[in-house]
C-alpha atoms as a printed R data frame, in Angstrom:
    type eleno elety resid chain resno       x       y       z
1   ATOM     1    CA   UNK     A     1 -24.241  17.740   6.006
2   ATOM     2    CA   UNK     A     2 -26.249  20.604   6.025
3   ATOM     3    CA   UNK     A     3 -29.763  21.509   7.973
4   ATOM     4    CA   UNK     A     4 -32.817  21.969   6.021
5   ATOM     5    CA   UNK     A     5 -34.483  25.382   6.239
6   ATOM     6    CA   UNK     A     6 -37.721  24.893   9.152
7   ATOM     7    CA   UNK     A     7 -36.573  21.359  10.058
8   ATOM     8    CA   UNK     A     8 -33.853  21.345  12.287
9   ATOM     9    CA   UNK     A     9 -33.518  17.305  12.189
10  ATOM    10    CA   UNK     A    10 -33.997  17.334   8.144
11  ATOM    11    CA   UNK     A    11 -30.392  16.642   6.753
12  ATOM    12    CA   UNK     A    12 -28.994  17.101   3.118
13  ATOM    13    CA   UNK     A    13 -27.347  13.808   1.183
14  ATOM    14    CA   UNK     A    14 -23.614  14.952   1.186
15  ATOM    15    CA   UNK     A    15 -23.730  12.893  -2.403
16  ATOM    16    CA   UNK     A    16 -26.724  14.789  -4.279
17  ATOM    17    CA   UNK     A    17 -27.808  17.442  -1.914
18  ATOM    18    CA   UNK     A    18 -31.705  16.355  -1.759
19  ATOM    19    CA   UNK     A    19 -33.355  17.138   1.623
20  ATOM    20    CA   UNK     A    20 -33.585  13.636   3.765
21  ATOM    21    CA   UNK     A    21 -36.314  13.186   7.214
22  ATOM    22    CA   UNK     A    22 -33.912  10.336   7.974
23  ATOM    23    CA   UNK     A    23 -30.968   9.693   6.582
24  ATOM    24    CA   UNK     A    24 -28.544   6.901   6.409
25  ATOM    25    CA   UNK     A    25 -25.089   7.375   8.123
26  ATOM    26    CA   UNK     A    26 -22.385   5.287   6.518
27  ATOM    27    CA   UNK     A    27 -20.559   3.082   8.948
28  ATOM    28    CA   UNK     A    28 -17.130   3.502   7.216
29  ATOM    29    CA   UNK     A    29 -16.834   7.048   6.408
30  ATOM    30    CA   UNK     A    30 -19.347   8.769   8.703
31  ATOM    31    CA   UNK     A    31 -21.443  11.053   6.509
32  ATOM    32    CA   UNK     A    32 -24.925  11.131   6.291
33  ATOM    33    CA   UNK     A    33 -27.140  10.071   2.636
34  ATOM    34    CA   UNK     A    34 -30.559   9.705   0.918
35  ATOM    35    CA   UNK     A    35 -31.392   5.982   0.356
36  ATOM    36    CA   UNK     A    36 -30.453   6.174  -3.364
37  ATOM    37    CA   UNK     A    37 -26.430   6.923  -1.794
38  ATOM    38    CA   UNK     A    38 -26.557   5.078   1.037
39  ATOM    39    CA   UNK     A    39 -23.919   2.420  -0.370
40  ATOM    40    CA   UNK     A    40 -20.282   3.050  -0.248
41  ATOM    41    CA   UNK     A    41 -19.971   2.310  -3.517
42  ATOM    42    CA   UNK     A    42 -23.097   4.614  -4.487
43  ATOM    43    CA   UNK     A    43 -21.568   7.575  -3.093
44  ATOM    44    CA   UNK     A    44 -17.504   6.803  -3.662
45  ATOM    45    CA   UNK     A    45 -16.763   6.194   0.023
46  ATOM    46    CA   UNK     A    46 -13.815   7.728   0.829
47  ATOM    47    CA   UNK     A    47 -12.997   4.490   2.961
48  ATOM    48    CA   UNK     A    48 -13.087   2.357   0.268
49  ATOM    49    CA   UNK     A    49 -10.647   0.028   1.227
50  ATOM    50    CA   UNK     A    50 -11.933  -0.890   4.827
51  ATOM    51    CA   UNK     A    51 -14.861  -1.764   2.671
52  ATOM    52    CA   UNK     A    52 -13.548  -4.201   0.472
53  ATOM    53    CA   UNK     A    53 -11.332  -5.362   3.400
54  ATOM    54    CA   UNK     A    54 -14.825  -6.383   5.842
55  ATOM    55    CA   UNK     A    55 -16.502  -7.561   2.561
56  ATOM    56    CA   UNK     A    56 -13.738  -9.893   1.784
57  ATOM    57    CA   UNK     A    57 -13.534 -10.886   5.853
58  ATOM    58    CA   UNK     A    58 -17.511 -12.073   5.031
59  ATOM    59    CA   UNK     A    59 -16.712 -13.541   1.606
60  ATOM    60    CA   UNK     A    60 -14.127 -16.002   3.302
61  ATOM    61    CA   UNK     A    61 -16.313 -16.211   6.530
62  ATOM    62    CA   UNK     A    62 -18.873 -17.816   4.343
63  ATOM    63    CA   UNK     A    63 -16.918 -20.099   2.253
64  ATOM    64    CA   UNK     A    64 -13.971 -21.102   4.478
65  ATOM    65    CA   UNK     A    65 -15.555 -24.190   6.524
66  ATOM    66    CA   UNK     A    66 -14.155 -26.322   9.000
67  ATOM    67    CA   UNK     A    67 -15.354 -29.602  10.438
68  ATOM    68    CA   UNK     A    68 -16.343 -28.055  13.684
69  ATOM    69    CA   UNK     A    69 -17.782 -25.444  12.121
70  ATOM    70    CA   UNK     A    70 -17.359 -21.606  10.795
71  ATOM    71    CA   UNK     A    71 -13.827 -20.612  10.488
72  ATOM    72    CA   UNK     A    72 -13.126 -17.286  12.485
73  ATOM    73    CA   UNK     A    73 -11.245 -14.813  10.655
74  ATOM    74    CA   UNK     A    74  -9.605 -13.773  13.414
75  ATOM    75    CA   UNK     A    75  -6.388 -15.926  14.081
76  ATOM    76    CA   UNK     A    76  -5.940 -17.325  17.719
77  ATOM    77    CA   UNK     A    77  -2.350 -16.115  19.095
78  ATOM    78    CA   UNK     A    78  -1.074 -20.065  18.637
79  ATOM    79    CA   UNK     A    79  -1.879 -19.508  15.061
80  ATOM    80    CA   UNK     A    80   0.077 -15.855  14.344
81  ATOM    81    CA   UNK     A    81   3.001 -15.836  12.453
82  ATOM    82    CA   UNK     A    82   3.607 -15.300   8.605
83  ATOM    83    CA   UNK     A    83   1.884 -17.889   6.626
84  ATOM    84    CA   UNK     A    84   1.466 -17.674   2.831
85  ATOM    85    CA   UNK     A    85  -0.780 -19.656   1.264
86  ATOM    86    CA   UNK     A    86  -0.537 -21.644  -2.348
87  ATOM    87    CA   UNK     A    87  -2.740 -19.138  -4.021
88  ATOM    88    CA   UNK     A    88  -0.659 -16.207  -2.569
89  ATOM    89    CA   UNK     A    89   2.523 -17.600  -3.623
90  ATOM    90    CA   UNK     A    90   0.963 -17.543  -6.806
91  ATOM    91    CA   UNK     A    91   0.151 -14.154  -6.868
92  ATOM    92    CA   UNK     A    92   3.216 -12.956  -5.259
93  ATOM    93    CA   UNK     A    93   5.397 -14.923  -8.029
94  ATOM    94    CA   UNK     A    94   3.001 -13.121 -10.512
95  ATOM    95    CA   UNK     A    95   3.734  -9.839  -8.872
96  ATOM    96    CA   UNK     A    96   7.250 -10.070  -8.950
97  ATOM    97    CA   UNK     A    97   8.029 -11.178 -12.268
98  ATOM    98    CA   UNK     A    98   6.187  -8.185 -13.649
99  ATOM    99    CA   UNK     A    99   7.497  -5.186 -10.767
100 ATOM   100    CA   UNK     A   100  10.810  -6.720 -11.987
101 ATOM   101    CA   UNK     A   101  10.072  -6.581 -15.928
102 ATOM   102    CA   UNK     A   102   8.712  -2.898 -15.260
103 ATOM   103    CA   UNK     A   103  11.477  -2.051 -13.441
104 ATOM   104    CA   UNK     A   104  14.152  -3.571 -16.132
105 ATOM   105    CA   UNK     A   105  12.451  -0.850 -18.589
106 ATOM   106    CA   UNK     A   106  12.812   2.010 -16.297
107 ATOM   107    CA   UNK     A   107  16.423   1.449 -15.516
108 ATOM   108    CA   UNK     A   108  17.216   1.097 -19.628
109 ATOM   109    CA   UNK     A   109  17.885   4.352 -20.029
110 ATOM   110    CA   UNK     A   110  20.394   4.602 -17.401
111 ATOM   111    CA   UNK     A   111  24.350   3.908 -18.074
112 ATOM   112    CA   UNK     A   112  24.215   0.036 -16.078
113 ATOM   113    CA   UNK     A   113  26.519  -2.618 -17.260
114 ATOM   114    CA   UNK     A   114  24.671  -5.916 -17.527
115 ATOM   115    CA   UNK     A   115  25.126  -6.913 -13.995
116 ATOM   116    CA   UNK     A   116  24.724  -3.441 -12.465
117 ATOM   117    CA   UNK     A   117  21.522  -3.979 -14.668
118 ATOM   118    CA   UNK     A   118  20.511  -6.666 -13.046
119 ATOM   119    CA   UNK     A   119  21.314  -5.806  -9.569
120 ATOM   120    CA   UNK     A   120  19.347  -2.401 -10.139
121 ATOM   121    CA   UNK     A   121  16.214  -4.861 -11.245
122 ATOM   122    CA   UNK     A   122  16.739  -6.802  -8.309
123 ATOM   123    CA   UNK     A   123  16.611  -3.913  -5.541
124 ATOM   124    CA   UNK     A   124  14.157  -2.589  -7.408
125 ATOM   125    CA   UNK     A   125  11.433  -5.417  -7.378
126 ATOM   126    CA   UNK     A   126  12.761  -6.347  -3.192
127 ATOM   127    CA   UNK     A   127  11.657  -2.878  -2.703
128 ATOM   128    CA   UNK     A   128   8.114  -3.661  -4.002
129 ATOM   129    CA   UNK     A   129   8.319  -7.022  -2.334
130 ATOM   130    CA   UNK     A   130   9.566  -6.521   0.936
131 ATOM   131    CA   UNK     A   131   7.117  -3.026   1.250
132 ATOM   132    CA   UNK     A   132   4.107  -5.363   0.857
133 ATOM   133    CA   UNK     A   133   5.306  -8.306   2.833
134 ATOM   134    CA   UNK     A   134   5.916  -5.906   6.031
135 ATOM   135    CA   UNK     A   135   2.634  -4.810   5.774
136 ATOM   136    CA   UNK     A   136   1.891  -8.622   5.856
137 ATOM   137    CA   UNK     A   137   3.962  -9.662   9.074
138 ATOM   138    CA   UNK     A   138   2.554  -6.550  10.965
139 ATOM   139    CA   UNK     A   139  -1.421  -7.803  10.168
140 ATOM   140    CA   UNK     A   140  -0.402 -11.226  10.684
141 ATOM   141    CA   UNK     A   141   1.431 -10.729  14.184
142 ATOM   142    CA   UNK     A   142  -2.294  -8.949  14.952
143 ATOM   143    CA   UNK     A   143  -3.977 -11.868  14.254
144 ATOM   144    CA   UNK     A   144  -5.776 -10.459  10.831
145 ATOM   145    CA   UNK     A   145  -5.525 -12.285   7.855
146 ATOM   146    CA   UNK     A   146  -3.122 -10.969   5.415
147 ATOM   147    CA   UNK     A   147  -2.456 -12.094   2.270
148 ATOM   148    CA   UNK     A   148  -1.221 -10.044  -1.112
149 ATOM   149    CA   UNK     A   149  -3.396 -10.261  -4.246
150 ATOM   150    CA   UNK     A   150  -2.709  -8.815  -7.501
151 ATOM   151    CA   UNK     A   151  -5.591  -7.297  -9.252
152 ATOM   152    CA   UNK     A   152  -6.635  -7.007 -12.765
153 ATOM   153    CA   UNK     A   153  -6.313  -3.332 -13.356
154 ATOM   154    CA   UNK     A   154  -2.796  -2.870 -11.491
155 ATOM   155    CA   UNK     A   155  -1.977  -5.989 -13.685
156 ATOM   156    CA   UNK     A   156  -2.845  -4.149 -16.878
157 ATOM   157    CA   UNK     A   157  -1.301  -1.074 -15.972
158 ATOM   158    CA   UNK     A   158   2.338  -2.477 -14.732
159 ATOM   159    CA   UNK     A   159   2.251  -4.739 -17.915
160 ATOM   160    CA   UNK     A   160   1.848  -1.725 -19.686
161 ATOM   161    CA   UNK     A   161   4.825   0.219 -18.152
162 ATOM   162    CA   UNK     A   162   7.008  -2.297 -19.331
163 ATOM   163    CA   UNK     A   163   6.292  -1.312 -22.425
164 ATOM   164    CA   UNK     A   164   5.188   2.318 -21.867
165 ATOM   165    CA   UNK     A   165   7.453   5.480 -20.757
166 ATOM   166    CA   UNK     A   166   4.767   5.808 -18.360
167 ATOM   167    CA   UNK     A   167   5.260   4.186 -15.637
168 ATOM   168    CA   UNK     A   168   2.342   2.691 -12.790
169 ATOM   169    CA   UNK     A   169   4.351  -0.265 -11.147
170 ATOM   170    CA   UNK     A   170   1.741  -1.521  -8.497
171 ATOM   171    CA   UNK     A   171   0.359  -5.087  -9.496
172 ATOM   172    CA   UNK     A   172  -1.111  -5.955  -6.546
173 ATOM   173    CA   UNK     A   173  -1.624  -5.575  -2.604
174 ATOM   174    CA   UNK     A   174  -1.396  -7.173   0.633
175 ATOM   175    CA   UNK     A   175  -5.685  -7.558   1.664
176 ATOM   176    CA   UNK     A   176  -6.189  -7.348   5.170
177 ATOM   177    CA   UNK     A   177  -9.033  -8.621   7.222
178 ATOM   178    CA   UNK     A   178 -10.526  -8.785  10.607
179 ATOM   179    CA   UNK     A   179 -11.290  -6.844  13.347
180 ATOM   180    CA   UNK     A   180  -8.489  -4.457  13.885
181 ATOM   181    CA   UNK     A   181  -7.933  -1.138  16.317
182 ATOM   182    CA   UNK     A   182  -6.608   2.184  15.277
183 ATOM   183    CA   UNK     A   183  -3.430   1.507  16.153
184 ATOM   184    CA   UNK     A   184  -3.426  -1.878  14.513
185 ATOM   185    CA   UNK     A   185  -4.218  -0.535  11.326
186 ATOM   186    CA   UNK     A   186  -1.864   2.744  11.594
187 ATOM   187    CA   UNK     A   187   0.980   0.422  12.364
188 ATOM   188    CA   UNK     A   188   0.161  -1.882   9.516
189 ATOM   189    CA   UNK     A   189   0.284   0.849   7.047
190 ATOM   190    CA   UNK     A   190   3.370   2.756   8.385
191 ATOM   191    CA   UNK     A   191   5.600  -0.944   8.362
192 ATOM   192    CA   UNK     A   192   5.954  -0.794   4.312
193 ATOM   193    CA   UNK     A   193   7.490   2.949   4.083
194 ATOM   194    CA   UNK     A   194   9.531   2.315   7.029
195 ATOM   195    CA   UNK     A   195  10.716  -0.564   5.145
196 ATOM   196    CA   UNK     A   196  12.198   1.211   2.360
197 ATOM   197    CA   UNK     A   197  13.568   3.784   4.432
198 ATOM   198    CA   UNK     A   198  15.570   1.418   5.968
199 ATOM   199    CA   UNK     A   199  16.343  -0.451   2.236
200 ATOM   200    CA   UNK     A   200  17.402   3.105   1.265
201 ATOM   201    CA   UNK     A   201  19.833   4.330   4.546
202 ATOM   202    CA   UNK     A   202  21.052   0.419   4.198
203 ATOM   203    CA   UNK     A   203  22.450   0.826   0.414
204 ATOM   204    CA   UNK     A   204  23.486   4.764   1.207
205 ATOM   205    CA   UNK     A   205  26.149   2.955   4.697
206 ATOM   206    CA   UNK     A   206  27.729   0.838   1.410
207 ATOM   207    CA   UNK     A   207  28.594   3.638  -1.045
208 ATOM   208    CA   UNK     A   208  31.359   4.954   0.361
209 ATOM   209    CA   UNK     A   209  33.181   1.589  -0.440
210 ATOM   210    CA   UNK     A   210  32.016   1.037  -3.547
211 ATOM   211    CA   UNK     A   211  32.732   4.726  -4.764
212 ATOM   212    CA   UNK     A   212  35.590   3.138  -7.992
213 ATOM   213    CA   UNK     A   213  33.098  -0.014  -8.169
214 ATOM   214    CA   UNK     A   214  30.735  -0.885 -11.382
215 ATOM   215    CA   UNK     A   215  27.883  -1.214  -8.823
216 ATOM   216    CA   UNK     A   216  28.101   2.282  -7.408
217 ATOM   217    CA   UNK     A   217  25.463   3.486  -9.867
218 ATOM   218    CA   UNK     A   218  22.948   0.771  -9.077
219 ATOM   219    CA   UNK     A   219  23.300   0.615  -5.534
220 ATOM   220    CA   UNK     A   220  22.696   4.467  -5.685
221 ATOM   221    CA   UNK     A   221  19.412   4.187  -7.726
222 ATOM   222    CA   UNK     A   222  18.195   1.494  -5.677
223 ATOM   223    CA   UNK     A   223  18.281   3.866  -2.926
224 ATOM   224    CA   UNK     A   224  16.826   6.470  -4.344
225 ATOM   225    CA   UNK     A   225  13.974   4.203  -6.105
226 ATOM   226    CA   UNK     A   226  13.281   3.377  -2.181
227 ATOM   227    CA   UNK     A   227  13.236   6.704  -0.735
228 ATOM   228    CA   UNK     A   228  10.249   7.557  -3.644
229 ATOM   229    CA   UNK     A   229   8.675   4.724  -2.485
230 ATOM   230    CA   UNK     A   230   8.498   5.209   0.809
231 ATOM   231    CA   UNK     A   231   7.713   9.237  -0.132
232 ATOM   232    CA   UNK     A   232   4.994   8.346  -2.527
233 ATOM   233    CA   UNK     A   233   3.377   5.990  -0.241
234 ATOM   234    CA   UNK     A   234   3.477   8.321   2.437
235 ATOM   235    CA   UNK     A   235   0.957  10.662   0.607
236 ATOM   236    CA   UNK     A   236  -1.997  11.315   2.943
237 ATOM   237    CA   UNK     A   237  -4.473  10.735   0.641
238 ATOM   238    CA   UNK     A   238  -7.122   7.908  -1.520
239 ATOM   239    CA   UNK     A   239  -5.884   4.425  -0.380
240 ATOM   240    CA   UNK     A   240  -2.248   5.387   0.280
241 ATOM   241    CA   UNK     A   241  -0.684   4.148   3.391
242 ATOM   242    CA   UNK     A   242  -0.141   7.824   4.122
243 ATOM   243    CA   UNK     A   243  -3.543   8.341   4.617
244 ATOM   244    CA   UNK     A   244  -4.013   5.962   7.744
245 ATOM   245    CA   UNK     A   245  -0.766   7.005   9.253
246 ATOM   246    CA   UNK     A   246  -1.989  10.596   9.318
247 ATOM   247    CA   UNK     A   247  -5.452   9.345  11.070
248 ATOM   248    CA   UNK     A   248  -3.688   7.419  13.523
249 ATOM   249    CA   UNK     A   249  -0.851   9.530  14.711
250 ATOM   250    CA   UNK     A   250  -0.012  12.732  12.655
251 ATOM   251    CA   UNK     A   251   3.612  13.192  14.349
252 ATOM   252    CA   UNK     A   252   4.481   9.857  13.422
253 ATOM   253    CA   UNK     A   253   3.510  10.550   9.531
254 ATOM   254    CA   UNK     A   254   4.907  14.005   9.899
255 ATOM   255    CA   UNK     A   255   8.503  12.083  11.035
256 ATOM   256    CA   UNK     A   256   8.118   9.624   8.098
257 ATOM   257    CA   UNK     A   257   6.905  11.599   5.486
258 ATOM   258    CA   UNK     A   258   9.730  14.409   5.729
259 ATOM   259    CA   UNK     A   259  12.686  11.292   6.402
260 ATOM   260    CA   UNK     A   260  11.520  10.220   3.379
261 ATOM   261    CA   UNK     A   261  11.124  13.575   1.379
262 ATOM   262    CA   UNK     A   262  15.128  14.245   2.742
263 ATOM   263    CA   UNK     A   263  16.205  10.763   1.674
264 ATOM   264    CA   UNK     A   264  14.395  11.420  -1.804
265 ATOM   265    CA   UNK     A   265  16.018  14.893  -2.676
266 ATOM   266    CA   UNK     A   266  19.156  13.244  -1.092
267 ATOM   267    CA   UNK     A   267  19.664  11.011  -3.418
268 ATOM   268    CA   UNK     A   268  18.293  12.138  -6.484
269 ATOM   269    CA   UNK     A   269  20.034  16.033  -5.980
270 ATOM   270    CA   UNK     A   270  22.306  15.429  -4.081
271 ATOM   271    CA   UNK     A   271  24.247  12.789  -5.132
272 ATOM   272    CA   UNK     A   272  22.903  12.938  -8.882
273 ATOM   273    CA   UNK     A   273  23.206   8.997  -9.365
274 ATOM   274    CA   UNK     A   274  22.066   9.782 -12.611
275 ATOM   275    CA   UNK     A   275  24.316  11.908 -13.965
């Protein structure tokens, strides 16, 4: 935003720069525009996903009817709880069959007998799973509605990591919607790392015991596949979870985020599980 030369009241469009009498202020990320960049999707709103979350809360609003009327998003507190729907069962079957094929083709490479193999695939996908289902509960117990959808592009890409030596293992999302506070939404986000920190200092209390044991190797790169997660996701940027930690209480995403970067050089340094 910058003041025009003479005009005092005349603002730039922080997308194109052209001088604007009155300009539009965008109601998700705050900045001002021309009318040509007034949509978020005209000038690559940097909030992009509470976007898409109010435009889905609409879509539903409109089409989900009851006999007494318009169906409120919002979930009375007799109604919260986890509930998963037919189509989201769907998806989330979807989801895990191919976060658990993708994951097969990452461990390959590693020494695993066929069970350790297995058990490595396992861990792998309930860390995927369980990361999006917290962030599930946590809207739910709000009263938002949650639900996880897989999408066409992560759906391409994770298909092709089973395949590729690249790997982008993210089929899908939980979508949130409703009216939700700061807090609600900083909580929401922070419940899926915190997950797999706990999946990771859960396998790490086991090794000890299982130090002569065929499933010492998977149990160790289950927790260190965890501790990434949690790490990667913790990245204060785009549409990472990081990101709405860090605007809703830095010291809690400082706490997280350097938990999780200990766990990851923990495990992967430290211990070596994959030497």
């Amino acid at each position: 935003m910058f003041p025009c030369p003479g005009a005092p009241r005349c603002l730039r469009c922080e997308r194109c720069g052209v001088e604007v009498d009155l300009p539009f202020k965008c109601n998700y990320c705050g900045h001002y525009y021309c009318p040509d960049h007034r949509l978020p999707e005209n000038h690559e709103c940097s909030e992009t996903w509470r976007v898409k979350a109010v435009r889905s809360a609409r879509a539903n609003a409109s089409t989900m009817q009851l006999a007494s009327g318009a169906r409120s998003m919002l979930l009375s507190p007799s109604l919260r709880g986890v509930r998963f729907s037919r189509t989201e069962l769907r998806h989330l079957a979807l989801g895990t069959v191919l976060v658990t094929a993708a994951g097969v083709s990452f461990i390959l490479g590693n020494a695993f007998t066929l069970p350790g193999l297995i058990l490595a695939a396992l861990i792998f996908s309930m860390g995927f799973i369980l990361h999006e289902l917290a962030h599930k509960y946590v809207a739910q117990g709000y009263g938002l509605w949650a639900e996880f959808r897989v999408n066409a592009t992560g759906l391409i890409l994770t298909a092709l990591s089973i395949v590729s030596p690249i790997k982008f293992i993210a089929p899908g999302a939980v979508v949130i919607s409703g009216f939700a506070e700061k807090d609600h939404i900083g909580r929401t986000a922070i419940a899926g790392p915190i997950v797999n920190v706990i999946i990771t200092i859960a396998l790490l209390t086991l090794l000890p015991s299982l130090q002569q044991s065929l499933v010492y190797l998977p149990i160790l790169f289950g927790a260190s596949i965890n501790a990434f997660l949690a790490l990667f996701n913790m990245i204060p940027f785009s549409v990472f979870d990081g990101r709405k930690v860090y605007y809703w209480n830095k010291l809690y995403w400082a706490a997280l985020f350097f938990v999780s970067l200990a766990l990851t050089i923990y495990t992967n340094f430290v211990l070596r599980p994959f030497s």
